[in-house]
N, C-alpha and C positions, 0 to 999 in steps of 0.2 A: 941613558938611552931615551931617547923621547916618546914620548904617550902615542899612540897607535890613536888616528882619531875615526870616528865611527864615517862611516863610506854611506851615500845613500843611493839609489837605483833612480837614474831620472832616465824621464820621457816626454816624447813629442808628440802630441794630440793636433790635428786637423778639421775646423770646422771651414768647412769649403761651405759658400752661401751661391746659389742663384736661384731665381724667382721667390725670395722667402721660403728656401726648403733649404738643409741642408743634408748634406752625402755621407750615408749610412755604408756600412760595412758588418756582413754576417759573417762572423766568427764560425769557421769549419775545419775539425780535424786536428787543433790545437791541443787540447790538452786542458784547455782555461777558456771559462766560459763559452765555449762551442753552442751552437745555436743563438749567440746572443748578439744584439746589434753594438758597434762600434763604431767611431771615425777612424782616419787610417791613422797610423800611430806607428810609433817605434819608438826601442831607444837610442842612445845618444852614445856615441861609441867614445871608446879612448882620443881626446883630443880633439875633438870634434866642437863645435858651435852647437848652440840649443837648435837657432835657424838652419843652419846648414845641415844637420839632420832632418831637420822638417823633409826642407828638401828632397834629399837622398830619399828620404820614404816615401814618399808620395812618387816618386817616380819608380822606384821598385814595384810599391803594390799595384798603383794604378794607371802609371803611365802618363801620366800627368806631369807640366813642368811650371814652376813657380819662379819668380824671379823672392829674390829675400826683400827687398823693399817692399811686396806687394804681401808680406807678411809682419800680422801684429800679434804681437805679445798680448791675448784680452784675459786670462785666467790663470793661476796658480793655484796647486793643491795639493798639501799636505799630508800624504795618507799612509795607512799602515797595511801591506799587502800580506798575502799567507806567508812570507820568509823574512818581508824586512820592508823599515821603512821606504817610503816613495817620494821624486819629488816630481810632481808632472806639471810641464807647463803646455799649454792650449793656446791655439793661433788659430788665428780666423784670417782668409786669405777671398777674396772676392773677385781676381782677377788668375788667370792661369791657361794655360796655352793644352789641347787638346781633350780628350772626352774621356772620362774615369772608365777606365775598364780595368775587368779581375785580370792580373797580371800572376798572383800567387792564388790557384784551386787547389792548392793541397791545402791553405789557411783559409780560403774564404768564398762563400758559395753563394752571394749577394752582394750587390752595390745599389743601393734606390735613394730618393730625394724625400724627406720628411721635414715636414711643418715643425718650426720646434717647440710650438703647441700639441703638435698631434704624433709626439715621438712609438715607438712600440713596446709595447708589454714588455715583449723580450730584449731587453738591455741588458748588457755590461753595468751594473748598479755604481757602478762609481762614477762613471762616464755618464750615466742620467743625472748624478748629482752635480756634477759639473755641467750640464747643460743647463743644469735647472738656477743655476748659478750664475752663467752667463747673461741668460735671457734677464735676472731680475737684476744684472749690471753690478753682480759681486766679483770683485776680482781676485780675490784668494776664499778658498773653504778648506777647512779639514775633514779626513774621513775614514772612520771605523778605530774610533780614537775612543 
């Protein structure tokens, strides 16, 4: 019988950029991290593309429509979540067709534009690592390893 091999949980992170800010998401009512700032995100269902999930998310939460060329792969990250490993990968997308808005209030009670010098206190801390990541042009980190 063959070795069962270990499964990891990926996901798709969104750093949407216009005027040198980019588009924050406040975590509400989730369960995880509530109150804290994110990009939109999700994960990557059965069968699905990394990109093509991008996709699919960004227009669930916020209405928003991307085409996939106008999305790049800038970050990968390795992390260990409270149940199990992660693998999240981060797209920066700088061109996109309508105006972010909360699409899902029972998950999210803010959407604003932040400097990614002048991010806020309250983060999702793996997602500021990742940012922090970005900005100094690393393209893989691990986290809580």
């Amino acid at each position: 019988m063959p070795k069962e091999r270990y499964k990891f949980i990926a996901a798709v992170h969104l750093i949407l950029e216009k005027d040198n800010k980019i588009l924050l998401s406040r975590r509400f009512n989730t369960g995880y991290e509530d109150g804290n700032y994110s990009v939109v995100a999700g994960h990557i269902d059965a069968n699905e593309r990394a990109r093509t999930a991008m996709i699919r998310e960004v227009k669930e939460e916020s209405g928003m429509e991307i085409n996939e060329d106008d999305l790049k792969i800038i970050h990968v990250m390795h992390r260990r979540g409270d149940d199990q490993e992660r693998i999240d990968f981060f797209m920066r997308a700088k061109n996109w067709q309508g105006e972010p808005a909360i699409l899902e209030p029972d998950k999210c009670d803010d959407l604003a534009w932040f400097e990614l010098n002048g991010l806020p206190d309250n983060m999702v801390p793996y997602v500021k690592f990742a940012l922090e990541n970005i900005r100094d042009n690393n393209f893989y980190s691990e986290f809580n390893w």
